[in-house]
C-alpha positions in Angstrom: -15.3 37.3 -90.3 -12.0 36.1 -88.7 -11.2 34.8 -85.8 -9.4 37.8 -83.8 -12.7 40.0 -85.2 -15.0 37.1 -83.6 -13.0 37.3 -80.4 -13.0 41.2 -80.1 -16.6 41.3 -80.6 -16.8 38.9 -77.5 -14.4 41.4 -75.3 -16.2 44.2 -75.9 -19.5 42.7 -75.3 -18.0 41.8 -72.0 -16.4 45.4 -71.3 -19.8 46.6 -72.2 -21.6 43.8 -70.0 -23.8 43.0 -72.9 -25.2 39.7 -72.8 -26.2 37.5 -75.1 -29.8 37.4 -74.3 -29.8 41.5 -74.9 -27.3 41.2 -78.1 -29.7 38.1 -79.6 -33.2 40.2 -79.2 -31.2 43.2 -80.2 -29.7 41.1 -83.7 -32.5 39.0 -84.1 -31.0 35.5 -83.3 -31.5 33.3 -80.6 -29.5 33.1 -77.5 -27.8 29.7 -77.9 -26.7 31.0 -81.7 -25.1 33.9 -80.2 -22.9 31.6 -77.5 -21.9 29.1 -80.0 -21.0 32.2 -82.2 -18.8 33.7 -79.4 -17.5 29.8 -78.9 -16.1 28.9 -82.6 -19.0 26.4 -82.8 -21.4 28.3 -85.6 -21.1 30.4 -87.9 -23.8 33.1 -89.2 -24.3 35.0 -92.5 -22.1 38.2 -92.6 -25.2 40.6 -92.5 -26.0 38.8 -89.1 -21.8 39.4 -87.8 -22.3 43.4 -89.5 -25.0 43.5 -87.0 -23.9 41.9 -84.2 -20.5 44.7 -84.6 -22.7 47.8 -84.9 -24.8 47.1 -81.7 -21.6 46.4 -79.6 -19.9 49.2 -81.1 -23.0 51.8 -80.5 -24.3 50.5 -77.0 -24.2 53.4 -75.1 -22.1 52.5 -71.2 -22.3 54.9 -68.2 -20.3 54.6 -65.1 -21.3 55.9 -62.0 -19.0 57.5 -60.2 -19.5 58.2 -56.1 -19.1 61.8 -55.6 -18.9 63.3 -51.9 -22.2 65.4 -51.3 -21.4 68.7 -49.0 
């Protein structure tokens, strides 16, 4: 995996205020590989960046939105 794909999964973890505790029990790696992922310092098997992708990509978000009551 490159280094813009690396960088994009990082953004939308962010947008999607996944951490890396919830993406590492979610992927099945431990916190601190997920953060030197994100940081260029590791690098992990492809199957392990597929998954990582397809649990950003398919976390559900919901905004709440403040709605006057009458």
């Amino acid at each position: 995996m490159h280094f813009d794909e690396v960088r994009q999964m990082k953004e939308d973890a962010k947008r999607k205020e996944i951490t890396n505790k919830e993406l590492a029990e979610n992927v099945g790696l431990s916190v601190s590989m997920i953060s030197k992922i994100f940081n260029y310092k590791a690098s992990t098997s492809e199957h392990n960046l597929a998954k990582m992708k397809h649990y950003i990509k398919t976390k559900q978000t919901y905004i709440w939105v403040k709605m006057p009551v009458n």
